[in-house]
C-alpha positions as CSV (number, residue, x, y, z in Angstrom):
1,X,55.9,17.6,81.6
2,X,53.7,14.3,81.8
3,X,52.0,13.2,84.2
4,X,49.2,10.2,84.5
5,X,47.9,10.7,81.3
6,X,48.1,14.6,81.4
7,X,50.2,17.0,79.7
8,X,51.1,20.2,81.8
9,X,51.9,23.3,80.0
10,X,52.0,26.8,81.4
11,X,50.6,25.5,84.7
12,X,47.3,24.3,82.8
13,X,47.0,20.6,82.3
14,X,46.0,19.4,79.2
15,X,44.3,16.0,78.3
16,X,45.9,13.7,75.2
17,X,42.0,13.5,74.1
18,X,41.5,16.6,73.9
19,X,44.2,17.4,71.6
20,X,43.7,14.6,69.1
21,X,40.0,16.1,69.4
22,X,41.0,19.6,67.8
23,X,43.0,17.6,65.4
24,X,40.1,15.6,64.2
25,X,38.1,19.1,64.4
26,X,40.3,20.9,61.9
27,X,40.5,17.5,59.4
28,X,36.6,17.6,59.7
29,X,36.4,21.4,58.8
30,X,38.8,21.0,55.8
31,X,36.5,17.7,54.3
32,X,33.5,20.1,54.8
33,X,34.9,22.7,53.3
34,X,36.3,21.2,50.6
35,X,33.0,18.9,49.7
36,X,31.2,22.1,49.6
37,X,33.4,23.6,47.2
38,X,33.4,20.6,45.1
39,X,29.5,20.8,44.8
40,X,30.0,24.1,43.4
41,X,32.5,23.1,40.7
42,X,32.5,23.9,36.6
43,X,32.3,20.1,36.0
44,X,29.6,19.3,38.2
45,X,27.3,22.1,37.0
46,X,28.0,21.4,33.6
47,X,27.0,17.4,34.6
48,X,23.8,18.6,36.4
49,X,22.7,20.5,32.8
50,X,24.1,18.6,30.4
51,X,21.3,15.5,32.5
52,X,19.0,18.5,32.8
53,X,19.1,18.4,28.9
54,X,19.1,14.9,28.1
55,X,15.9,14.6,30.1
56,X,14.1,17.7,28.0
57,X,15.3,15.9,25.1
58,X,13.9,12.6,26.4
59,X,10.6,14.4,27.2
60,X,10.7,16.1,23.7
61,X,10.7,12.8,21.8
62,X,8.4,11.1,24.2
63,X,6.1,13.8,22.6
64,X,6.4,13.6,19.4
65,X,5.8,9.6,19.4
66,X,3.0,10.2,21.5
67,X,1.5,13.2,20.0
68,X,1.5,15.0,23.3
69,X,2.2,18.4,22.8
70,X,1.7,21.5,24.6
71,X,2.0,23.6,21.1
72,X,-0.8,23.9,19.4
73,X,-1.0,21.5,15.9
74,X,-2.1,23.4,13.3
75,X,-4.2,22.1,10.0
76,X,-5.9,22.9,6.8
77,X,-6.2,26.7,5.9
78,X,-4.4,29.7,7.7
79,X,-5.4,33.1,6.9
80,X,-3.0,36.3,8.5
81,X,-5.9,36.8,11.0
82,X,-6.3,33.6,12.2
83,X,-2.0,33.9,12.6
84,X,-2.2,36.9,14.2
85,X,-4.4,35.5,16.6
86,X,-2.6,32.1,17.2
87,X,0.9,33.9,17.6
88,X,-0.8,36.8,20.5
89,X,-2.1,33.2,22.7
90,X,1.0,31.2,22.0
91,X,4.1,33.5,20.9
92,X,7.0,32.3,23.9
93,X,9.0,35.7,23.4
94,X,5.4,37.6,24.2
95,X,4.6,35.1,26.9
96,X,8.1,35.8,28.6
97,X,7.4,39.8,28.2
98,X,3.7,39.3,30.6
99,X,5.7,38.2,33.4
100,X,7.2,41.6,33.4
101,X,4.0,43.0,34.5
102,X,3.9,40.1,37.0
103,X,7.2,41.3,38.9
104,X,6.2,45.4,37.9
105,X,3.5,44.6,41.2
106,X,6.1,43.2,43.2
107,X,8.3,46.2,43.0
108,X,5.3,48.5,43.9
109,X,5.2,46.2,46.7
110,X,8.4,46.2,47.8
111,X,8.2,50.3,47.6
112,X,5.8,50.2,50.3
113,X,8.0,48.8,52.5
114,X,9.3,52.4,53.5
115,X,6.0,53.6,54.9
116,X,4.3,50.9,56.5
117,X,4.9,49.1,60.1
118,X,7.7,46.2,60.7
119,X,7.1,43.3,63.1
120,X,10.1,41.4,64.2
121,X,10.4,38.8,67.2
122,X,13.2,36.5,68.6
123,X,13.4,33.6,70.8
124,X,16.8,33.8,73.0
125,X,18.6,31.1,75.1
126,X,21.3,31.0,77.4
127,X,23.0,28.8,79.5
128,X,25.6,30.1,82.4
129,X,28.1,27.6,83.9
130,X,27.4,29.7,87.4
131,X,25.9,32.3,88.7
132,X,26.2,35.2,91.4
133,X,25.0,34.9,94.7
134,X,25.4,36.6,98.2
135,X,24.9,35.4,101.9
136,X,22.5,37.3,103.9
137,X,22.3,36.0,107.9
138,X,23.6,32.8,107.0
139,X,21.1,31.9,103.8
140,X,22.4,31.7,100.4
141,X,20.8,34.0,97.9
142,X,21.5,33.8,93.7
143,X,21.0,36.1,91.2
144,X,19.5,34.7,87.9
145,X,19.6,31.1,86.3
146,X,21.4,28.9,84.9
147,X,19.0,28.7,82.1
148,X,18.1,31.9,80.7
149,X,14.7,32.1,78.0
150,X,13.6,34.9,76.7
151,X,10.9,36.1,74.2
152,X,10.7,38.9,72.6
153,X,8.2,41.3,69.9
154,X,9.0,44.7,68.5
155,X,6.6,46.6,66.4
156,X,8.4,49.7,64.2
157,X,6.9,52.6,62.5
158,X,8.6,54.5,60.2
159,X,7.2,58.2,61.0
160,X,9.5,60.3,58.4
161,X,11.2,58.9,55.4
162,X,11.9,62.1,53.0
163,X,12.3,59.2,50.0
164,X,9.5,57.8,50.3
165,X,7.0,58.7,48.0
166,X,9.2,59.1,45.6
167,X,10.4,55.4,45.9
168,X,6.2,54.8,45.3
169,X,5.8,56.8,42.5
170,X,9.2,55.3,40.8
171,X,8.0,51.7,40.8
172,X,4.3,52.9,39.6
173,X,6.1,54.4,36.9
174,X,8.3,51.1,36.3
175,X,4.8,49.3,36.4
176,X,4.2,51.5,33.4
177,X,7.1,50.7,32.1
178,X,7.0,47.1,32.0
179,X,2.8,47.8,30.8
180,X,5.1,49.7,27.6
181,X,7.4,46.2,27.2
182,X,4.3,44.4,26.5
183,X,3.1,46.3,24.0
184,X,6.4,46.7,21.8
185,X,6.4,42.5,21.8
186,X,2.6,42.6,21.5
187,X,3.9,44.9,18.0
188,X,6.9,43.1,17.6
189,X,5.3,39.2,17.7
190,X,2.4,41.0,15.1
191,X,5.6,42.5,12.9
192,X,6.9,39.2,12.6
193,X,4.1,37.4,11.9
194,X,3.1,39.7,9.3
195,X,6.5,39.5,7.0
196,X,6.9,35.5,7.9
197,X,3.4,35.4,6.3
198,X,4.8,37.1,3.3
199,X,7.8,35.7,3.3
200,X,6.2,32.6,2.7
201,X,3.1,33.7,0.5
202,X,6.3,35.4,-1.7
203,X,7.9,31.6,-1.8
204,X,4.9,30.2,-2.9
205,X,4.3,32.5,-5.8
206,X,7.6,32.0,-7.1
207,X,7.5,28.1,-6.9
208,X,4.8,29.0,-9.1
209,X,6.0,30.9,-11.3
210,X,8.8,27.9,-11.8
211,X,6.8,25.2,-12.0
212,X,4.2,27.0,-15.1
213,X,8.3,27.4,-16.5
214,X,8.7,23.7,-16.1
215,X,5.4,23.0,-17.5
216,X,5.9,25.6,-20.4
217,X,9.6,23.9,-21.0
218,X,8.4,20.4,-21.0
219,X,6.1,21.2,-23.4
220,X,8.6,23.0,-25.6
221,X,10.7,20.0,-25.7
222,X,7.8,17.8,-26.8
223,X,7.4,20.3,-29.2
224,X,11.1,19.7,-30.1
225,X,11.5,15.8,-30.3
226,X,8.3,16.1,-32.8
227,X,10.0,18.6,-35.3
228,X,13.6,16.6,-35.1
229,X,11.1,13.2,-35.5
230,X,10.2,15.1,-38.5
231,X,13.2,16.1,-39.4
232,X,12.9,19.3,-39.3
233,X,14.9,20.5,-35.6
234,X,17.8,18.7,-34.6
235,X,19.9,17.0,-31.9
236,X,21.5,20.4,-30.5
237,X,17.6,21.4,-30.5
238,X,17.0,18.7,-28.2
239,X,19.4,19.0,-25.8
240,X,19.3,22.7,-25.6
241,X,15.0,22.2,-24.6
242,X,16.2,19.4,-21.6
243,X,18.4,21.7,-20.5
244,X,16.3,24.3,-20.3
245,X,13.7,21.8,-18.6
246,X,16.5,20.5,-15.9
247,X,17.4,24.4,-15.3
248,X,13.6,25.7,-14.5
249,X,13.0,22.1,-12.5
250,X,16.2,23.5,-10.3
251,X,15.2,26.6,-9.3
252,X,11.4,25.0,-8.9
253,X,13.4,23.0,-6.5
254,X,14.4,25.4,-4.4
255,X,11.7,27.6,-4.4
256,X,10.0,24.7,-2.6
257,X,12.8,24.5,0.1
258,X,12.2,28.1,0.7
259,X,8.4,27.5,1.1
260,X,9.4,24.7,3.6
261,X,12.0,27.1,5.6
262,X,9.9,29.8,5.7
263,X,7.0,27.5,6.9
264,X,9.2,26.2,9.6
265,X,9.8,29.9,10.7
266,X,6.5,31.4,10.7
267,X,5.4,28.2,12.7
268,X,8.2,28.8,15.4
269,X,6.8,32.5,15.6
270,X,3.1,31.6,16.0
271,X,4.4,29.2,18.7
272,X,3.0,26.0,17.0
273,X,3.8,22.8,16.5
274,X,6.5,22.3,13.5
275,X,4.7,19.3,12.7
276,X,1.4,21.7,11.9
277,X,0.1,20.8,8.3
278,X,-1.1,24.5,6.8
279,X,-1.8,26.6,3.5
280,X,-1.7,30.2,3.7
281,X,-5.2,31.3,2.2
282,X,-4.4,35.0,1.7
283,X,-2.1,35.8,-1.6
284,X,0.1,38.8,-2.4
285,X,-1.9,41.7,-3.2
286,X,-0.9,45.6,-4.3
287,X,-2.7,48.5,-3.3
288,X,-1.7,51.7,-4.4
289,X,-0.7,54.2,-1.2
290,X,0.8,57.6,-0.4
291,X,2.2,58.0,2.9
292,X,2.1,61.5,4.5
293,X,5.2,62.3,6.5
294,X,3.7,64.6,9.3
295,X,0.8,62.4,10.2
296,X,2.9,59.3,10.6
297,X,4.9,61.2,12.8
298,X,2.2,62.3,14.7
299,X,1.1,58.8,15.0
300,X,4.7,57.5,15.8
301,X,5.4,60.2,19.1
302,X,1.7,59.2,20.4
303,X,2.0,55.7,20.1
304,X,5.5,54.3,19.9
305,X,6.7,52.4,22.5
306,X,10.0,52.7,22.8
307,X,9.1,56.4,23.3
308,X,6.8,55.9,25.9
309,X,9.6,53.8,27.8
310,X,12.6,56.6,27.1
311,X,9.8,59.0,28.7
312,X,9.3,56.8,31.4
313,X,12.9,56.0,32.2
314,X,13.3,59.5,31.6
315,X,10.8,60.5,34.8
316,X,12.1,57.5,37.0
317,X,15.3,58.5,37.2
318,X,14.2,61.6,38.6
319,X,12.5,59.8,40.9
320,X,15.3,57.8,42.2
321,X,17.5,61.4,42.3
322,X,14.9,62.6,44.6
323,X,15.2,59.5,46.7
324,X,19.5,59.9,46.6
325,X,18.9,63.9,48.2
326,X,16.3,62.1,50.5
327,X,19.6,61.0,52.5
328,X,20.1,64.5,53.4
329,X,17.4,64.0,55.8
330,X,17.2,62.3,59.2
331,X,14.7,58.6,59.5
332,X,12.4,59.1,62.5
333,X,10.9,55.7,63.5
334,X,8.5,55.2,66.5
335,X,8.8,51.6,68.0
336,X,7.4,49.2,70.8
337,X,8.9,46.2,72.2
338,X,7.5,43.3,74.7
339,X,10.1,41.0,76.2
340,X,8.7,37.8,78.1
341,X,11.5,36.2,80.0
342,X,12.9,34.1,82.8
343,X,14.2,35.0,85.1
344,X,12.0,38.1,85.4
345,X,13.2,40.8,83.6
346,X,11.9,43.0,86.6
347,X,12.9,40.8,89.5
348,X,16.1,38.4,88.4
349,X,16.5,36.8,91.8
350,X,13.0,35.1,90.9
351,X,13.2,32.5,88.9
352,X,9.9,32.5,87.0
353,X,8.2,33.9,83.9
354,X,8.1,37.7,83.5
355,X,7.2,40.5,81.0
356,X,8.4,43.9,80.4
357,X,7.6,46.7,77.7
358,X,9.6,49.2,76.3
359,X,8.7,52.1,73.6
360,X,10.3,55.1,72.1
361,X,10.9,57.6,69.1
362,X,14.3,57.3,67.5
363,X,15.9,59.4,64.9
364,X,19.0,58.9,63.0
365,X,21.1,61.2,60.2
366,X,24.4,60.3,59.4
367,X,26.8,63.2,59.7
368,X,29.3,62.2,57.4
369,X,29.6,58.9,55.4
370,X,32.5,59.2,53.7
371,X,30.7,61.5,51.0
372,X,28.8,58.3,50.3
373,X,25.4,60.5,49.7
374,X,27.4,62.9,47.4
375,X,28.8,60.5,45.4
376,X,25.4,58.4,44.8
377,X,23.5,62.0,43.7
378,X,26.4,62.6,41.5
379,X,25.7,59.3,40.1
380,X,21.5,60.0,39.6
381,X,22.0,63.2,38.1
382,X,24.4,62.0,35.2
383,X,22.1,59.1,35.0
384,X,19.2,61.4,34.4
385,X,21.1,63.3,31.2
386,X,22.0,59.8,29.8
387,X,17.9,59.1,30.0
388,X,17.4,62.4,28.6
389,X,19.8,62.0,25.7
390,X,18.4,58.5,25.2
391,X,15.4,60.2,25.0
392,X,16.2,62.3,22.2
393,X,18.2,59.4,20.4
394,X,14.2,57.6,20.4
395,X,12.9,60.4,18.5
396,X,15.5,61.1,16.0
397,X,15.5,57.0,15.6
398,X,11.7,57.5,15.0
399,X,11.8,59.8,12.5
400,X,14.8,57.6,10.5
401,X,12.6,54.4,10.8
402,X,9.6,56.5,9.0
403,X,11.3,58.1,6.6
404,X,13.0,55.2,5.7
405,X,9.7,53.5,5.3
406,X,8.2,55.9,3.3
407,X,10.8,55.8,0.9
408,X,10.6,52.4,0.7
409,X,7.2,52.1,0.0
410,X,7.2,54.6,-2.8
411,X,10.5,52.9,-4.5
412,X,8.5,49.7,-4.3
413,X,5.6,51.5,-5.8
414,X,7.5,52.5,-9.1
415,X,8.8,49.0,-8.8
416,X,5.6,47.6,-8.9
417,X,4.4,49.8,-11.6
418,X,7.5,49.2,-13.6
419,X,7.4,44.9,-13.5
420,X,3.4,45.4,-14.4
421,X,4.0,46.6,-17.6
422,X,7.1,44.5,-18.4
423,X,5.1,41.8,-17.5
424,X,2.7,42.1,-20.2
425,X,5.4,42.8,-22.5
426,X,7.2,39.3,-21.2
427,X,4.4,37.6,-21.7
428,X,3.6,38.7,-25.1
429,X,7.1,38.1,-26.6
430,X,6.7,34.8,-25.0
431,X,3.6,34.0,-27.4
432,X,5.1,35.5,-30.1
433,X,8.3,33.8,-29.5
434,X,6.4,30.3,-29.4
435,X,3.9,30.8,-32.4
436,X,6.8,31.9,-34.5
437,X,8.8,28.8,-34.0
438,X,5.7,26.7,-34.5
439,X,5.8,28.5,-38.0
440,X,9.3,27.9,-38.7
441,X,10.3,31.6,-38.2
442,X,11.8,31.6,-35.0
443,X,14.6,29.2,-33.4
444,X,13.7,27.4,-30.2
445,X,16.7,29.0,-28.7
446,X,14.1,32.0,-28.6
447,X,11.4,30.3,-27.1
448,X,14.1,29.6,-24.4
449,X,15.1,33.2,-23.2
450,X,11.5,34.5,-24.1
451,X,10.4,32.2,-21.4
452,X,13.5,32.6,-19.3
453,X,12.6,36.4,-19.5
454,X,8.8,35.6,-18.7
455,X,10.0,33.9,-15.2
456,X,12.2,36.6,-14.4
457,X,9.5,39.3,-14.7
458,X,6.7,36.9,-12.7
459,X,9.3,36.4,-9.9
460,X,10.1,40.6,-10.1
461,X,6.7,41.3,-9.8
462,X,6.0,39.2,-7.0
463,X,9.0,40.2,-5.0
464,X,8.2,43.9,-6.0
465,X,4.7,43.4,-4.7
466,X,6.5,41.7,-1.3
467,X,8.4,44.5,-0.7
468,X,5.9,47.0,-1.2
469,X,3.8,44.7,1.2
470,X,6.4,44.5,3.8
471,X,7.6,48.2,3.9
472,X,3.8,49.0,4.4
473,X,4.1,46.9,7.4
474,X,7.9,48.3,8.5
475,X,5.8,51.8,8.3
476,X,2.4,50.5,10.8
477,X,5.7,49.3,12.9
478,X,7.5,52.8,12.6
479,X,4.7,54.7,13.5
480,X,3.5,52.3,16.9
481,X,0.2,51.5,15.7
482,X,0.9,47.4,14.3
483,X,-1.5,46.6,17.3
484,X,-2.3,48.4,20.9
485,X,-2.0,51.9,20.6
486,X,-0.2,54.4,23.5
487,X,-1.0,53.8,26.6
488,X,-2.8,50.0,25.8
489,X,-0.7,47.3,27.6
490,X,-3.3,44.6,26.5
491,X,-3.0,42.4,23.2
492,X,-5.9,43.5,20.7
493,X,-9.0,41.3,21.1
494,X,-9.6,41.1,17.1
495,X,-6.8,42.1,14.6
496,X,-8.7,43.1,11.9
497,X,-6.4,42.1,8.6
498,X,-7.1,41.5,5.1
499,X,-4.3,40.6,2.3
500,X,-1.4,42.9,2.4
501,X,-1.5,44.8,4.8
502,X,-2.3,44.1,9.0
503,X,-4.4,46.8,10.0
504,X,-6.3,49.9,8.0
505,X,-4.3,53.4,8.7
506,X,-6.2,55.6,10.8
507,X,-8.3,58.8,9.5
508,X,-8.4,61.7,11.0
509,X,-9.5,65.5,10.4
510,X,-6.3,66.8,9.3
511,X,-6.8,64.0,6.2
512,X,-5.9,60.3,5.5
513,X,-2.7,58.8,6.0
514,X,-3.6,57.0,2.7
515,X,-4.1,59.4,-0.2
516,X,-4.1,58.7,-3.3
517,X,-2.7,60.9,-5.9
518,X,0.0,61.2,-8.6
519,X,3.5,60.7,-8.5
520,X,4.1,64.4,-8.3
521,X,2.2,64.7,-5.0
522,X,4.1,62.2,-3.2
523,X,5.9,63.9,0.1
């Protein structure tokens, strides 16, 4: 039915406006929604990082034409100290692993939030379109406002919280844990440096050892052209010396990438500048060693980190069972409450500011939940024999990694021993090899595999002497002592190094971890 602009409809009238309003309501809601969902899509994140990107990029080359870097630029001699040092300041991965302590104080914080007082307040509102009344001899009286404000502040105090202290104690114990992170990146960033040291002292020794074999083959082909000159060698003789030359110029070739690649890496662990200019001033050396198998294990399950951390995860968990049976018990909180209002919260007829206080003791214990509780303590406990089991997985790990080590060094030992003596021996024939052809006795072809042989038994040696190196190092890492010791969350102050090796074994009075002895006494 219409009427002057009105639409009736169940006896209610209904204005034209007010329809095309909802209309224009809903279309408004749908563009709302639907621009908010479009700020959230695939394509426009993907837009906002691929820009974030470009501008890192932008910043990254503005840097290197400016030579504005925040990584440190490196120059002239490097020793495995002064590495060590550089990579515990600048090391990213070990920077990252300090903030752990950072947000280990802000769960102890957030644990305290059980025991200590709450303070909450609100700020209230209300308009009414009417409001009640009564007539008394003829006057008109109301009751309340149209505008309604109110005020209020509540102070809370848990008195009883049966999970309490253990929520305390399990996030000082994740404090310790995060103190345990530290340290097995402090070890891990020193591990790391330590073999990309060697790895690129090892390159460097066998560019070496190629380029004295280019050196020694060039001069063998002079050595050549003068004899055919002379009649005496011929063309076959020549071309078998240049390609002896092109061969050992080759592999000098890529001995030298290697020596640049490995740079490159060992930069990108100390957290320099790849643009840094250094020569490693400590070489390859061997020093005879004989591991004992019970004191490195000693060592490793007082000082490992990953065990301190299985322990520790270990003795949270029961922690946070404790907290799951807490639920068992009721929350008693006392609180305290002051309201200022108006009307008066005492009087509403008056229509002024008023205050009123209220405090009490509440308790509360759920008395079913739908087996809620049961279900999360089921959960805790089989959580606490997977930390256990974990726990045992750590040590039998531990004992792997050392044996494994051991054996290594001792293989690289007899390895070492082995290339010393066929070095001498390659090096002799070598001589022999050379001063026979000067004498017409020998062919040139043997000057070319004496010398081939000589470079194969330099570069054996060195990479025997590398590996002997680097399993002495895998063995410091087995046994948790490559740096701070158990219970040390703090980067050493002065890693004391020398070539070979990172840091000196530790003596006690059952004996030396390093002994010397005979091959028989080995363990």
């Amino acid at each position: 039915m219409k009427k002057d602009g009105y639409i009736f409809a169940h006896g209610f009238p209904r204005c034209k406006c007010f329809q095309e309003g909802r209309v224009w309501t809903r279309i408004f809601v749908l563009l709302a929604v639907g621009a908010i969902a479009g700020c959230e899509s695939e394509d426009s994140v993907y837009r906002d990082i691929r820009a974030t990107r470009f501008q890192a990029y932008q910043e990254w080359k503005n840097a290197q034409q400016n030579g504005d870097t925040v990584k440190p630029l490196l120059k002239g001699q490097l020793s495995l100290q002064d590495a060590l040092k550089v990579a515990l300041s600048y090391n990213k991965s070990l920077q990252a692993a300090l903030q752990e302590k950072e947000i280990s104080r802000g769960v102890i914080k957030e644990s305290y939030a059980e025991v200590l007082p709450t303070i909450s307040g609100n700020m209230d509102y209300t308009r009414k379109d009417e409001v009640g009344g009564f007539e008394i001899a003829g006057r008109s009286v109301t009751i309340g406002d149209v505008d309604n404000y109110s005020v209020g502040l509540q102070v809370t105090q848990p008195l009883f919280r049966a999970g309490a202290a253990s929520a305390i104690r399990a996030a000082r114990l994740y404090s310790l844990s995060a103190n345990e992170q530290v340290r097995a990146t402090v070890q891990a960033v020193i591990y790391d440096v330590g073999k990309g040291y060697y790895d690129t002292l090892l390159a460097q020794h066998l560019y070496t050892v190629n380029y004295d074999a280019v050196e020694s083959a060039k001069a063998h082909l002079n050595s050549v052209q003068l004899k055919r000159n002379q009649g005496v060698a011929s063309d076959f003789d020549v071309l078998r010396a240049q390609v002896d030359v092109s061969n050992f110029e080759a592999e000098m070739i890529q001995q030298r990438n290697r020596i640049h690649l490995a740079k490159a890496q060992l930069l990108k662990t100390l957290g320099a500048s790849q643009s840094s200019e250094i020569a490693l001033s400590d070489s390859l050396e061997y020093a005879s060693m004989k591991p004992v198998l019970d004191e490195a294990v000693r060592l490793a399950y007082e000082n490992r980190p990953d065990l301190y951390q299985a322990d520790l995860n270990v003795r949270i968990q029961r922690e946070a069972l404790r907290v799951a049976r807490s639920n068992y018990w009721p929350k008693i909180d006392a609180w305290f409450r002051q309201d200022w209002s108006k009307p008066d919260p005492h009087v509403p007829m008056f229509i002024e500011w008023g205050d009123a206080w209220t405090a009490g003791v509440s308790a509360s214990l759920p008395l079913f939940d739908g087996f809620r509780r049961e279900g999360r303590i089921v959960q805790e406990r089989e959580r606490l024999k997977q930390r256990e089991i974990q726990l045992v997985d750590a040590e039998e790990r531990t004992l792997l990694e050392i044996q494994q080590a051991i054996l290594s060094i001792l293989d690289a030992e007899e390895f070492v021993n082995s290339q010393q003596m066929n070095l001498g021996r390659a090096k002799e024939a070598l001589r022999l090899a050379e001063v026979g052809y000067q004498q017409g006795i020998a062919e040139a072809v043997t000057v070319t595999e004496a010398r081939s042989a000589l470079t194969r038994a330099q570069g054996l040696y060195y990479q025997a002497v590398y590996a002997h190196s680097l399993a002495r190092l895998t063995l410091q890492k087995a046994m948790g002592i490559l740096g701070p010791r158990g219970g040390a969350a703090e980067p050493p102050a002065n890693v004391q190094t020398s070539p070979g090796k990172i840091e000196e074994f530790p003596t006690d009075s059952a004996g030396s971890l390093l002994e010397s002895g005979n091959e028989g006494d080995r363990r």
